[in-house]
PADO-611309 format. One record per atom (N, C-alpha, C): residue number from 1; residue in one letter; atom name; y, x, z. Coordinates in Angstrom, 3 decimals, padded with zeros to 6 digits. Layout:
BEGIN
<pt drenkol="NUM" firo="A" kolke="CA" y="Y" x="X" z="Z"/>
...
REM end
This chain:
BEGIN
<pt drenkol="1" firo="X" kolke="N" y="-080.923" x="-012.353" z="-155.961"/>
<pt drenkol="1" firo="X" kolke="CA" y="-080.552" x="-011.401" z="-157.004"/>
<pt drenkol="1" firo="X" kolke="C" y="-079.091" x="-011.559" z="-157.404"/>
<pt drenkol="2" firo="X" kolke="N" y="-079.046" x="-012.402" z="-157.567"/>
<pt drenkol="2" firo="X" kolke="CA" y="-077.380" x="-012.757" z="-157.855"/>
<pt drenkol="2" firo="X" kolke="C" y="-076.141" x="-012.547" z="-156.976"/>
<pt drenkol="3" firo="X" kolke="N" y="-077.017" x="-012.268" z="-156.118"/>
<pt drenkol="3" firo="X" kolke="CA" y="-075.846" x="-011.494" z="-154.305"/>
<pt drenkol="3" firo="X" kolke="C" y="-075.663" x="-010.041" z="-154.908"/>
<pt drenkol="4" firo="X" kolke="N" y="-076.600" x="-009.484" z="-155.283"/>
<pt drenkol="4" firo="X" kolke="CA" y="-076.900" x="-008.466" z="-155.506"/>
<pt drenkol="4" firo="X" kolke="C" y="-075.818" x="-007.747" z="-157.060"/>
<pt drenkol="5" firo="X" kolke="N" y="-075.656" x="-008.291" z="-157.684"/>
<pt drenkol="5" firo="X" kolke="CA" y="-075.134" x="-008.599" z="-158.740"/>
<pt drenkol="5" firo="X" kolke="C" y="-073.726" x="-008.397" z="-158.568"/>
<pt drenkol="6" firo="X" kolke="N" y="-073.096" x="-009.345" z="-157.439"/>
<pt drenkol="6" firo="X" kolke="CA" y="-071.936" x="-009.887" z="-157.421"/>
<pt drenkol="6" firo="X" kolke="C" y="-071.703" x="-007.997" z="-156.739"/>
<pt drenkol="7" firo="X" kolke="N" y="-071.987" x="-007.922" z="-155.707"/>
<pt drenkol="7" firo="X" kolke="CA" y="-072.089" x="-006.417" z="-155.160"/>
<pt drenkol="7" firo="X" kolke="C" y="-072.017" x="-005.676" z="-156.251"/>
<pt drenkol="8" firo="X" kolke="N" y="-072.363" x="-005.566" z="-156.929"/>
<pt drenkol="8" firo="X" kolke="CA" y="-072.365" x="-004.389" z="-157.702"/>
<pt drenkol="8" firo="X" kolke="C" y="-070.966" x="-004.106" z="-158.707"/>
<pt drenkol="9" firo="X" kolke="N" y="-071.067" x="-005.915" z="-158.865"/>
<pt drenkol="9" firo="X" kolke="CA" y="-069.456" x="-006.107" z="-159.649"/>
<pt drenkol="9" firo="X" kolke="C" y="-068.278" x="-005.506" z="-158.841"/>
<pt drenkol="10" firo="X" kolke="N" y="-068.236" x="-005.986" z="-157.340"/>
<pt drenkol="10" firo="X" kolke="CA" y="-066.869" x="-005.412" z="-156.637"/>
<pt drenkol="10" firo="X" kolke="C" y="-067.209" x="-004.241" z="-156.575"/>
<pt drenkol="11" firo="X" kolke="N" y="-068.470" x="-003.511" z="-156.610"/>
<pt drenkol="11" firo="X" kolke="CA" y="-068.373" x="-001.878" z="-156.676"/>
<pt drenkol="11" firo="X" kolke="C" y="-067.359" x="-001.538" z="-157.611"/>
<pt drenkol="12" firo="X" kolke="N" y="-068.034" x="-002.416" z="-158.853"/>
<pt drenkol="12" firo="X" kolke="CA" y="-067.439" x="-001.489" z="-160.137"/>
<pt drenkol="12" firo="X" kolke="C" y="-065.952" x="-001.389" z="-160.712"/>
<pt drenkol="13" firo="X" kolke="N" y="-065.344" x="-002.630" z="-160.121"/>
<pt drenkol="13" firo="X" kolke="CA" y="-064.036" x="-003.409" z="-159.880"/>
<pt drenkol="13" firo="X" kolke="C" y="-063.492" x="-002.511" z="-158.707"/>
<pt drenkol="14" firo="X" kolke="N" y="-063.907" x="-002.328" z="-157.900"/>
<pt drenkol="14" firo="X" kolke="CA" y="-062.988" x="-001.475" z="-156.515"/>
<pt drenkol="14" firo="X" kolke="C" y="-063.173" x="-000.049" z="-156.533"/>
<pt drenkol="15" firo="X" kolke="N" y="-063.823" x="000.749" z="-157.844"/>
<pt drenkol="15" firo="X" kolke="CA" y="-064.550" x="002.082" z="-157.392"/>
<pt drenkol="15" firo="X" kolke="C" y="-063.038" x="002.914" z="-157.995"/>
<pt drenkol="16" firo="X" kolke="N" y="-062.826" x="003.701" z="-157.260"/>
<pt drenkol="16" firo="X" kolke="CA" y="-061.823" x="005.087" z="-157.606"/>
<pt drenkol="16" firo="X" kolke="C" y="-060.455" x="004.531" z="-156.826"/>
<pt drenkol="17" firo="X" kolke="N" y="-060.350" x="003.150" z="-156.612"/>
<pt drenkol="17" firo="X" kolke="CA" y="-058.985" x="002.406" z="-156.360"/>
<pt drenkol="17" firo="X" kolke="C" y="-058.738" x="002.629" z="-154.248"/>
<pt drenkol="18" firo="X" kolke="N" y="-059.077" x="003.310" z="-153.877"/>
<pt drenkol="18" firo="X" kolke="CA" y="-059.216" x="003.513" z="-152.420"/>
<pt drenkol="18" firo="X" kolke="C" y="-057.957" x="004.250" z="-151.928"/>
<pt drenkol="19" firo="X" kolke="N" y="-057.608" x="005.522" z="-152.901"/>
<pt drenkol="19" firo="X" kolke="CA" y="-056.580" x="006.196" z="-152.228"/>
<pt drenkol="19" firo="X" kolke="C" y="-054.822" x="005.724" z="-153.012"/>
<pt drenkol="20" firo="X" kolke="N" y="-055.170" x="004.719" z="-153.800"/>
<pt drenkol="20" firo="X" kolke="CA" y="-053.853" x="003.993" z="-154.253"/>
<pt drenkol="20" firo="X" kolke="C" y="-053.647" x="002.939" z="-152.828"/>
<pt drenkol="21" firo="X" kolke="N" y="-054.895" x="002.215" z="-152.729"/>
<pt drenkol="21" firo="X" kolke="CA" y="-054.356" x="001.246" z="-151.775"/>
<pt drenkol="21" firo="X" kolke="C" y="-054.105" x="001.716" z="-150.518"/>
<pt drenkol="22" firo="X" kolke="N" y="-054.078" x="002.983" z="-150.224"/>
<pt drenkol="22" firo="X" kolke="CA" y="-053.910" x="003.625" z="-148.758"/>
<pt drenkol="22" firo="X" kolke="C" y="-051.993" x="003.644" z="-148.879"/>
<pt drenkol="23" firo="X" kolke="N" y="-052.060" x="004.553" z="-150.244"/>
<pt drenkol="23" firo="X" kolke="CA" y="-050.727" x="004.840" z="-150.334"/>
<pt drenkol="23" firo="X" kolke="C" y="-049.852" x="003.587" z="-150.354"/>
<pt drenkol="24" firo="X" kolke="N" y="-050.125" x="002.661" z="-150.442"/>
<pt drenkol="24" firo="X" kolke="CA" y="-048.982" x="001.741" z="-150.851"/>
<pt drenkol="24" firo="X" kolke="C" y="-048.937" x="001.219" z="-149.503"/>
<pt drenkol="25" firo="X" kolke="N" y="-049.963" x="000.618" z="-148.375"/>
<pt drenkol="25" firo="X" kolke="CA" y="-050.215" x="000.220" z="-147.524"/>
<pt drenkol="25" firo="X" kolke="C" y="-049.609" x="001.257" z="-146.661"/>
<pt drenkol="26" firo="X" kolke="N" y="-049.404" x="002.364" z="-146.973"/>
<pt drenkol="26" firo="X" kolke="CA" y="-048.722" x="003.504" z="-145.488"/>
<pt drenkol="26" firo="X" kolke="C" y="-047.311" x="003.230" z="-146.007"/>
<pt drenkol="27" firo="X" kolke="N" y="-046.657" x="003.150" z="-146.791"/>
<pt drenkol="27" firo="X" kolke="CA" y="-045.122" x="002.900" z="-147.611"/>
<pt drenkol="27" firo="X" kolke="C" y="-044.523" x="001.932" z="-146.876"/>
<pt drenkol="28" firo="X" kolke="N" y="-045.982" x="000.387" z="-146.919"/>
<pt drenkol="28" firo="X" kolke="CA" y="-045.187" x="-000.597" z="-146.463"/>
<pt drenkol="28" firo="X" kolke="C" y="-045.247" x="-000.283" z="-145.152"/>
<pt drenkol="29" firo="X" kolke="N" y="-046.135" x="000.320" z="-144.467"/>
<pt drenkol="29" firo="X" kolke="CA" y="-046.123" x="000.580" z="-143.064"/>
<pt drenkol="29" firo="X" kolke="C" y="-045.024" x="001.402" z="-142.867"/>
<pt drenkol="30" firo="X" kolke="N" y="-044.698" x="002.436" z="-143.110"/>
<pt drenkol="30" firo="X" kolke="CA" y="-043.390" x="003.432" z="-143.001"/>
<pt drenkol="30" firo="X" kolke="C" y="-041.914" x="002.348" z="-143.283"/>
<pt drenkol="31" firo="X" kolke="N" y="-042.251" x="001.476" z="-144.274"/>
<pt drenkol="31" firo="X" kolke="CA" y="-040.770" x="000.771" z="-144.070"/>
<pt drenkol="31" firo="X" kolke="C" y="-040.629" x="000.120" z="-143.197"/>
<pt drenkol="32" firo="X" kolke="N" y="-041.557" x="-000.701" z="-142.409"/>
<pt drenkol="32" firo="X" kolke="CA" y="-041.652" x="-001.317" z="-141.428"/>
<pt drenkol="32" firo="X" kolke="C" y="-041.421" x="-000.222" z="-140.102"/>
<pt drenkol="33" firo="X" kolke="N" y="-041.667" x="000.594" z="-139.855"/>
<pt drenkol="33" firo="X" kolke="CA" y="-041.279" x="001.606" z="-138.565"/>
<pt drenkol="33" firo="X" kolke="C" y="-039.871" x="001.852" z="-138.812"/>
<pt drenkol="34" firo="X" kolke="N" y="-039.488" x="002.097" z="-140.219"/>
<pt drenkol="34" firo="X" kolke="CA" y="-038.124" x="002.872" z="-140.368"/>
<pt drenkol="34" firo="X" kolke="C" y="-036.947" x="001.582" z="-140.040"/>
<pt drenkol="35" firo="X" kolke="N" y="-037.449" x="000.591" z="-140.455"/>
<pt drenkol="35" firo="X" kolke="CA" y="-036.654" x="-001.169" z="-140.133"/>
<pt drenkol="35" firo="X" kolke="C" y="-036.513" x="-001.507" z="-138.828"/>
<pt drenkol="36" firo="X" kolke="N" y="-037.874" x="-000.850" z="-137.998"/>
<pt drenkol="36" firo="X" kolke="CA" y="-037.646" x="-001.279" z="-136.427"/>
<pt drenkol="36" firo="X" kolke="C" y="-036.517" x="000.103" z="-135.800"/>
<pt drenkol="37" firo="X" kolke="N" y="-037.084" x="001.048" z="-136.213"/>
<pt drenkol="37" firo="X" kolke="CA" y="-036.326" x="002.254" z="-135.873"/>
<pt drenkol="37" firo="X" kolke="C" y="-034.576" x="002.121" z="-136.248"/>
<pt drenkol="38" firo="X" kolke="N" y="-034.145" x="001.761" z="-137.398"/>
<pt drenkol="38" firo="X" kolke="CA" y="-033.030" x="001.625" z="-137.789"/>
<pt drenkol="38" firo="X" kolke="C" y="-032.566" x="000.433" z="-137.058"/>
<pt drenkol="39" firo="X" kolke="N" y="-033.014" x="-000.255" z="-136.372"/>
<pt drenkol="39" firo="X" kolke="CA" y="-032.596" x="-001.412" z="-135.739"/>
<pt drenkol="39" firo="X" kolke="C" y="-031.956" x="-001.173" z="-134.217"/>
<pt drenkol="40" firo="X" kolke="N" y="-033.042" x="-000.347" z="-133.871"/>
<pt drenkol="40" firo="X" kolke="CA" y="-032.644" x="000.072" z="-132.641"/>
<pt drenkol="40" firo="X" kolke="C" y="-031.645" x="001.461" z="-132.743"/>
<pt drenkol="41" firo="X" kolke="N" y="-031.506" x="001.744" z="-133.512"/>
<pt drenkol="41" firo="X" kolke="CA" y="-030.631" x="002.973" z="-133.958"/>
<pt drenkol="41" firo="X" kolke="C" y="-028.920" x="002.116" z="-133.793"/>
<pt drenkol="42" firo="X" kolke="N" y="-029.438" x="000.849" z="-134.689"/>
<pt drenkol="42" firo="X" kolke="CA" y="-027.989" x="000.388" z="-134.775"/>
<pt drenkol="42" firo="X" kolke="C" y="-027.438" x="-000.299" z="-133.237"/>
<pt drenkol="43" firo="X" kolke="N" y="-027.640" x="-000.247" z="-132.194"/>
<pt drenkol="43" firo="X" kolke="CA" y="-027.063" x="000.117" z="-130.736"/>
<pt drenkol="43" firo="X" kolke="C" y="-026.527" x="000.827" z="-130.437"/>
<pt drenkol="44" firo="X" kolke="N" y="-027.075" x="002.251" z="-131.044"/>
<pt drenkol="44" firo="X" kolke="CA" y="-025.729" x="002.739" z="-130.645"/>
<pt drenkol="44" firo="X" kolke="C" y="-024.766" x="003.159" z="-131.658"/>
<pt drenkol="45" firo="X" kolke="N" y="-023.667" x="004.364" z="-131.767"/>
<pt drenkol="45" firo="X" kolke="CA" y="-022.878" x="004.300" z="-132.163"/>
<pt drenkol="45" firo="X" kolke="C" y="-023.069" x="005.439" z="-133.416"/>
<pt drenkol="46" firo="X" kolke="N" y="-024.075" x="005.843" z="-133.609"/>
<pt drenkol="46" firo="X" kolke="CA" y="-024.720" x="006.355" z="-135.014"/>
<pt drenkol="46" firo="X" kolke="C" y="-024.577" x="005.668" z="-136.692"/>
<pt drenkol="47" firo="X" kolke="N" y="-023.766" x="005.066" z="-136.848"/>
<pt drenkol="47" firo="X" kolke="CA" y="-023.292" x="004.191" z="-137.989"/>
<pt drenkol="47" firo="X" kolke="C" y="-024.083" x="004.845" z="-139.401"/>
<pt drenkol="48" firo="X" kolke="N" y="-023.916" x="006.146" z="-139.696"/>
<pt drenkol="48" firo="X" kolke="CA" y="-024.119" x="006.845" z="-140.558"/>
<pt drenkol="48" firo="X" kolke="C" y="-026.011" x="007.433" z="-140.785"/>
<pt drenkol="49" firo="X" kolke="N" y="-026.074" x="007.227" z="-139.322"/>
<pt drenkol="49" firo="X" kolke="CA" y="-027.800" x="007.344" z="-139.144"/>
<pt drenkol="49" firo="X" kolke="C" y="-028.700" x="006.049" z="-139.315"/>
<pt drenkol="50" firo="X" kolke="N" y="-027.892" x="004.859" z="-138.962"/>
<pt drenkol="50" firo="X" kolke="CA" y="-028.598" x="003.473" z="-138.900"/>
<pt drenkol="50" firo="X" kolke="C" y="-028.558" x="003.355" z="-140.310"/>
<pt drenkol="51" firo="X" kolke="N" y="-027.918" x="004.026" z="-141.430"/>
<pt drenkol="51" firo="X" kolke="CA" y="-027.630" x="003.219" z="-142.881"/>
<pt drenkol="51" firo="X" kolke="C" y="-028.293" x="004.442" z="-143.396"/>
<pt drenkol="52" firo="X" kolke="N" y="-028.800" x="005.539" z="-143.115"/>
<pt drenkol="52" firo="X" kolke="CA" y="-029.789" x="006.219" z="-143.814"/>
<pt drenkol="52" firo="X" kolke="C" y="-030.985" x="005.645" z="-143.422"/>
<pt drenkol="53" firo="X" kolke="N" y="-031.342" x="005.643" z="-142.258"/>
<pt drenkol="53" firo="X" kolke="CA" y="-032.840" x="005.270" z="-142.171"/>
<pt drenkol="53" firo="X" kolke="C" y="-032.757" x="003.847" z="-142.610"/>
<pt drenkol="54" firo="X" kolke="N" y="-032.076" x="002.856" z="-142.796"/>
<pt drenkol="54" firo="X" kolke="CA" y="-032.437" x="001.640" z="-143.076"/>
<pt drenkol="54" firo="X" kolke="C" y="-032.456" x="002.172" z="-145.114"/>
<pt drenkol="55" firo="X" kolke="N" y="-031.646" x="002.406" z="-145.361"/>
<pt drenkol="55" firo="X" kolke="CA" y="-031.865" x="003.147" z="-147.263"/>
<pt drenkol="55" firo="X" kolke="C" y="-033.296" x="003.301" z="-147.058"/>
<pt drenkol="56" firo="X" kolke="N" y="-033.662" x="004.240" z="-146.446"/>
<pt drenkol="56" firo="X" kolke="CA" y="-034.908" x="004.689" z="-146.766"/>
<pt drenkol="56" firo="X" kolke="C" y="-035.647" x="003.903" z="-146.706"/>
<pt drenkol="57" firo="X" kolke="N" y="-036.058" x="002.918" z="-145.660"/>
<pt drenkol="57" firo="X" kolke="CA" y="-036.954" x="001.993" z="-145.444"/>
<pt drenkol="57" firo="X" kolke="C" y="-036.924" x="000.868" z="-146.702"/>
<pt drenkol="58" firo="X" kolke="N" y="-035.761" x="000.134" z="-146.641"/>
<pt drenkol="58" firo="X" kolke="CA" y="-035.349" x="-000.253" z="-148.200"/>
<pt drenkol="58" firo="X" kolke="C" y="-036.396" x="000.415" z="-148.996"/>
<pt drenkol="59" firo="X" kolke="N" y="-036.184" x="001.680" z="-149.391"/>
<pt drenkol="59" firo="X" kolke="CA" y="-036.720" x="002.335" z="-150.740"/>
<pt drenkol="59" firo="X" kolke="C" y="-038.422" x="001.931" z="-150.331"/>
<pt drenkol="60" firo="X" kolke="N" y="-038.993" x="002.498" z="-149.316"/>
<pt drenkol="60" firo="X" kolke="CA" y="-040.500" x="002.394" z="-148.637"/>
<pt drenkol="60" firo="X" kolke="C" y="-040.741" x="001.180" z="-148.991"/>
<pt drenkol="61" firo="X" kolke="N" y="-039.954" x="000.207" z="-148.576"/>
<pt drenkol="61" firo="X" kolke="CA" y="-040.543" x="-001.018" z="-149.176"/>
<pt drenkol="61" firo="X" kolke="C" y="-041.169" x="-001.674" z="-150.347"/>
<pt drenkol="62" firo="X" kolke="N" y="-039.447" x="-001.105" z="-151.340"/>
<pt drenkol="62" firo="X" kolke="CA" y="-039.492" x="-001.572" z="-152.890"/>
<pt drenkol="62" firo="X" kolke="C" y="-040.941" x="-000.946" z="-153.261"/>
<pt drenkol="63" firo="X" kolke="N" y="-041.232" x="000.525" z="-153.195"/>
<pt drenkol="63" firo="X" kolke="CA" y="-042.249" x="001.621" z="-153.615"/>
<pt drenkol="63" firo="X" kolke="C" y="-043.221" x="001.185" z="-152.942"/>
<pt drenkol="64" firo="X" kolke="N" y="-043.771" x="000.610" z="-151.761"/>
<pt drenkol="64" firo="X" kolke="CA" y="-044.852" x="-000.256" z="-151.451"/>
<pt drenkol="64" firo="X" kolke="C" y="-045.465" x="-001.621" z="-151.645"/>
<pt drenkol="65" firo="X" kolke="N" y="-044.039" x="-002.395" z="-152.512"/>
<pt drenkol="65" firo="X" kolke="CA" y="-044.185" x="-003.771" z="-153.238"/>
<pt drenkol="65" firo="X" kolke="C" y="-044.828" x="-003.338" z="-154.596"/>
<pt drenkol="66" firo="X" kolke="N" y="-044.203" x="-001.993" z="-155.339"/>
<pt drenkol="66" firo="X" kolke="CA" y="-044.373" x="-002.233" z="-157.003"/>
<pt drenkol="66" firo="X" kolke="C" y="-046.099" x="-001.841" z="-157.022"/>
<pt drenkol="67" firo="X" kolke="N" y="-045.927" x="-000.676" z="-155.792"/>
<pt drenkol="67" firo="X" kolke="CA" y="-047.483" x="-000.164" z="-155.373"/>
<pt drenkol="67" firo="X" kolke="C" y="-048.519" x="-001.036" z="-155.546"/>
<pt drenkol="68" firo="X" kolke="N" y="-048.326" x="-001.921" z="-154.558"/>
<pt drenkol="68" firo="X" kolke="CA" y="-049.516" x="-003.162" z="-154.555"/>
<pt drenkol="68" firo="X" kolke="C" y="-049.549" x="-004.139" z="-155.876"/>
<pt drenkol="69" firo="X" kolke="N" y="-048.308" x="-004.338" z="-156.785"/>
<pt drenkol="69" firo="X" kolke="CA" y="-048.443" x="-004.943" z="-158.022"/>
<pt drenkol="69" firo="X" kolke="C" y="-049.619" x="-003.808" z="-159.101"/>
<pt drenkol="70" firo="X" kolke="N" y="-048.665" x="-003.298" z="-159.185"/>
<pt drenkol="70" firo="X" kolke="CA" y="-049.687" x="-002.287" z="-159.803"/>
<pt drenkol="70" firo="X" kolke="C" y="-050.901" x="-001.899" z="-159.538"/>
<pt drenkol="71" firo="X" kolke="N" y="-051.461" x="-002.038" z="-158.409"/>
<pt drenkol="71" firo="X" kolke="CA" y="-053.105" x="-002.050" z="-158.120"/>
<pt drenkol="71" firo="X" kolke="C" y="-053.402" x="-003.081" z="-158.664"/>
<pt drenkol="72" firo="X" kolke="N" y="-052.968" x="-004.342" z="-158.474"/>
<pt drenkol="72" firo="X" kolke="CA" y="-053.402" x="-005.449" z="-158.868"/>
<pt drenkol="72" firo="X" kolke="C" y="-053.746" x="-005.788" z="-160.036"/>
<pt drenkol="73" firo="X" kolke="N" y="-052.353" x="-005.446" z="-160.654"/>
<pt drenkol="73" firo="X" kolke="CA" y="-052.237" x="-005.564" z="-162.337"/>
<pt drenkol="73" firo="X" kolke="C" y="-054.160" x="-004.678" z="-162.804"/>
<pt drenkol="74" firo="X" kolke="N" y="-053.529" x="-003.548" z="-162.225"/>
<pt drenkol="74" firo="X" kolke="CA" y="-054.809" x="-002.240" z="-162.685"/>
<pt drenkol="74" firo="X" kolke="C" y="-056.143" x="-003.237" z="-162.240"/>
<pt drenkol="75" firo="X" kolke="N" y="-056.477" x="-003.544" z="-161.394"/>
<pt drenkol="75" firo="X" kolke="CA" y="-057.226" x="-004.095" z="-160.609"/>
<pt drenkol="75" firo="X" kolke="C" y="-058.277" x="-005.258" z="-162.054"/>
<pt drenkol="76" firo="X" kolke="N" y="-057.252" x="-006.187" z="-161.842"/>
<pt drenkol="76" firo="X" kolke="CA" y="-057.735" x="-007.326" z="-162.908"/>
<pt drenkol="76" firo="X" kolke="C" y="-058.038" x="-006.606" z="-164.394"/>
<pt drenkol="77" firo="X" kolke="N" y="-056.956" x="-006.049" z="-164.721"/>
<pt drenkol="77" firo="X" kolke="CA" y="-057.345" x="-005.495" z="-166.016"/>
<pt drenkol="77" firo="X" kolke="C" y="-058.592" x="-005.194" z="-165.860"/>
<pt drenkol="78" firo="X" kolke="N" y="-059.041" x="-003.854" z="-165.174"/>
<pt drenkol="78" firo="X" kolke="CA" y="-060.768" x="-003.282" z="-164.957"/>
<pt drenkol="78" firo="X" kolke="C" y="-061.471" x="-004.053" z="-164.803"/>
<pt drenkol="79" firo="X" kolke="N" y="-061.145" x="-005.075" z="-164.167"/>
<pt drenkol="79" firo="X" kolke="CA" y="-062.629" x="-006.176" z="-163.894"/>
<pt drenkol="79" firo="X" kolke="C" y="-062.506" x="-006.449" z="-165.256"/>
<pt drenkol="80" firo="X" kolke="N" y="-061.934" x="-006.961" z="-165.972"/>
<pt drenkol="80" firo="X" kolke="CA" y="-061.975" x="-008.037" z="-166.870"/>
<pt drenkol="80" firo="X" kolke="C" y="-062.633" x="-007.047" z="-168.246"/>
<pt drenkol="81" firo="X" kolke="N" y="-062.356" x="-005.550" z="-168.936"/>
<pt drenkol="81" firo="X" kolke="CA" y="-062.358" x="-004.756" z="-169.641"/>
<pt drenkol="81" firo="X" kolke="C" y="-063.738" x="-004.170" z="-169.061"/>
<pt drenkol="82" firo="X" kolke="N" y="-064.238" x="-003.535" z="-168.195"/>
<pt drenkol="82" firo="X" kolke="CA" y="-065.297" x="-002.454" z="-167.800"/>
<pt drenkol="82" firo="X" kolke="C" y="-066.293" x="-003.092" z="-166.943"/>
<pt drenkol="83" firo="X" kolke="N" y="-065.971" x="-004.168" z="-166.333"/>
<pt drenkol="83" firo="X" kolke="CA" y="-067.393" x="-004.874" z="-165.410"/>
<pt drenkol="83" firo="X" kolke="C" y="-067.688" x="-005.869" z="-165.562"/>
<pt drenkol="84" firo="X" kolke="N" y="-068.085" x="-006.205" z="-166.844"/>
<pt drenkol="84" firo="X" kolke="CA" y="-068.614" x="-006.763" z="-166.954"/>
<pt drenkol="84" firo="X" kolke="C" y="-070.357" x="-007.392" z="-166.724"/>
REM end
């Protein structure tokens, strides 16, 4: 019974939170393509293209770090307030 229990808690703790953690998880994934991409960009002689796509990836990152804080933060709060 107490398996049973615990289940029900991460339901109630993880329920609605599915399409935040997609988004933050594709951000960090997109900065990571735009970092390999800008890398190989910087070979050739595109100076002005290697320092946009690397900005951007930069930004993908920061916006996929605060992403995952903020689930988290949200995360604990709900357990601790509503599932009890």
């Amino acid at each position: 019974m107490e398996s049973q229990d615990n289940i029900s808690w991460w339901n109630c703790v993880l329920k609605g939170c599915g399409w935040e953690i997609g988004v933050a998880t594709g951000l960090l994934l997109l900065s990571a393509v735009l970092a390999l991409f800008g890398s190989n960009l910087a070979l050739d002689a595109d100076f002005a293209g290697t320092m946009r796509t690397l900005y951007l990836a930069a930004w993908s990152y920061i916006l996929g770090l605060v992403g995952v804080v903020a689930i988290t933060v949200w995360t604990l709060v709900r357990a601790r307030t509503r599932c009890q």
